[in-house]
N, C-alpha and C positions, 0 to 999 in steps of 0.2 A: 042764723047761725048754722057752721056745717057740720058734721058730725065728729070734725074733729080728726077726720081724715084726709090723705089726699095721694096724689101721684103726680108726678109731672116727666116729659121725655124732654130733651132737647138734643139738637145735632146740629154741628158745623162744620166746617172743611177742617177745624181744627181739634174737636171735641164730639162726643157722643155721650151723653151722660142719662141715666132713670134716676128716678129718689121715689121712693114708697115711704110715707109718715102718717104713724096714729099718734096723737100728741099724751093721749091718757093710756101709755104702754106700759109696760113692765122693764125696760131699758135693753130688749131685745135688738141688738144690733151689729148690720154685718154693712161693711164699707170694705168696696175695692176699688182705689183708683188708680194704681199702680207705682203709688207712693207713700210706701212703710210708712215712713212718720207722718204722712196726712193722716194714713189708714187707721193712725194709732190717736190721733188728737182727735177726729171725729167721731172714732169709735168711744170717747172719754166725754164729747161735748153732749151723745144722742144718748149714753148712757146714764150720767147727772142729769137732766135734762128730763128723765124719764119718759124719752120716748118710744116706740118700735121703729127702727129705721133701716130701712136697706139702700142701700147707693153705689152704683156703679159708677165710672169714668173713666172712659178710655177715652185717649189725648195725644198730644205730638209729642210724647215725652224724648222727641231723639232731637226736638229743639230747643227745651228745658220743663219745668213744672208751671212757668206762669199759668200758659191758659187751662191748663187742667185743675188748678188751684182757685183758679179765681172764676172758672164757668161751674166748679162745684159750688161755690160761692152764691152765685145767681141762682143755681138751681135750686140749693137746699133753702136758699132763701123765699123762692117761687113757690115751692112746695108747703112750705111755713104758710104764708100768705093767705096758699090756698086753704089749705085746714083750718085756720085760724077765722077765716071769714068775716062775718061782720064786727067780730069783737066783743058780741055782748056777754055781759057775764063774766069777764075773766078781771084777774085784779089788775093787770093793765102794767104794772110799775113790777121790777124785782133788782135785787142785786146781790153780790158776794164779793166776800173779801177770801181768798183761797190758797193757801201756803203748800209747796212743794216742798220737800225739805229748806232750802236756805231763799228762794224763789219767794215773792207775794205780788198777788194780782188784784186790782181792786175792780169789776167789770157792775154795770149799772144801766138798765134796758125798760124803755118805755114804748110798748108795744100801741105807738099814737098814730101809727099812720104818717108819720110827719117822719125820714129817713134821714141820717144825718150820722155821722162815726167822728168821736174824739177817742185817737188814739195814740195814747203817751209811750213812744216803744226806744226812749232816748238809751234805757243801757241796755236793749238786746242786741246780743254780738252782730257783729256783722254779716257772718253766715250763719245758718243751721243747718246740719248737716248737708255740707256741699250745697245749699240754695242763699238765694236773698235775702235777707231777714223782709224786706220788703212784701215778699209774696203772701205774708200772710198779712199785712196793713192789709193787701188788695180782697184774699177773702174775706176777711172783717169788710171789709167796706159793701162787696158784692154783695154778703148775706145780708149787712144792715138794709140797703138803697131796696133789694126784691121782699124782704121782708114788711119793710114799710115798718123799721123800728129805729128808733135813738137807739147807738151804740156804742157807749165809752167803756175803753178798757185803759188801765191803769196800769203799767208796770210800775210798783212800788219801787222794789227790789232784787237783787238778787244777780248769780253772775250765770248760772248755766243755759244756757238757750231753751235746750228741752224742757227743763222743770219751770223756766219763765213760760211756755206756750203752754204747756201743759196746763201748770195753773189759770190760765188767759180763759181755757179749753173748758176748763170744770166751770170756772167761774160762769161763762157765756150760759153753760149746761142749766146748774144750777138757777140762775137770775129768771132764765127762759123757764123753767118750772113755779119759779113762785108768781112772774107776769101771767101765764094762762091757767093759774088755778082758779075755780070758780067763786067767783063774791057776791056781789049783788045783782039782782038783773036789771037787764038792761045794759045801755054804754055807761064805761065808768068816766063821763066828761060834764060840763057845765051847759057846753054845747049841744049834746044834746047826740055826737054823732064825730065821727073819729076819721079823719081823712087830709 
């Protein structure tokens, strides 16, 4: 087991990104990737979430947000991974059900090693502010695949895009805090071992 910390860089012709995460923080958290409303849903995700997180990202924002979005994705996912370590000890399983005013999200994460995203985003609008609604199916998917976690998120309902991601954002936070609280030692599996 690591201690629970970790760091990761990455850089490509497209992206530059750091992530520093202590998973047992106080929800100390500063994100700049040079888009406001990521800045604000991952600032909500590392904060419920209860972690220390800092994350940087600079990207080809003058092409659009995909790759800045979705290699934050990978990163914060890799960085998870790495802290998270062999697994032992942590309850493994969490979820939330998370209301924005008119907005509910039902998000559900089993941190097994085994990567895989169901994600129900049939009535988010079709933009958010000026992007894809798309782009964040691709971060959910980025974080699940590097993290090495099942990741289903659920739009109940609801009609505003923000308060729909936002709650998506708590909920992920949230779930992710009650998977690595500490339970019993050892792996929480039959097997014996989580991969």
């Amino acid at each position: 087991m690591t201690d629970l910390q970790a760091e990761y860089s990455r850089e490509t012709k497209e992206t530059r990104i750091q992530v520093k995460i202590a998973l047992r923080g106080s929800g100390q958290v500063q994100i700049k990737t040079g888009l406001g409303f990521a800045d604000h849903m991952l600032t909500l995700l590392g904060f419920w979430a209860g972690f220390d997180l800092e994350l940087t990202a600079e990207g080809d924002l003058e092409v659009d947000a995909h790759h800045t979005l979705e290699d934050t994705g990978l990163c914060l996912g890799e960085t998870l991974s790495r802290a998270i370590g062999d697994k032992s000890g942590l309850t493994r399983v969490g979820w939330a059900r998370v209301p924005m005013d008119e907005a509910l999200s039902e998000v559900a994460i089993d941190i097994s090693g085994r990567p895989y995203l169901v994600y129900h985003d049939q009535i988010l609008p079709d933009t958010i502010f000026n992007q894809e609604k798309d782009l964040w199916r691709e971060f959910f998917k980025s974080l699940a695949f590097r993290a090495g976690m099942n990741l289903h998120i659920n739009f109940c309902y609801g009609r505003n895009g923000h308060h729909l991601i936002e709650s998506a954002c708590k909920g992920v936070g949230l779930s992710l805090r009650q998977a690595l609280a500490p339970d019993r030692s050892g792996i929480l599996s039959t097997k014996g071992r989580l991969d």
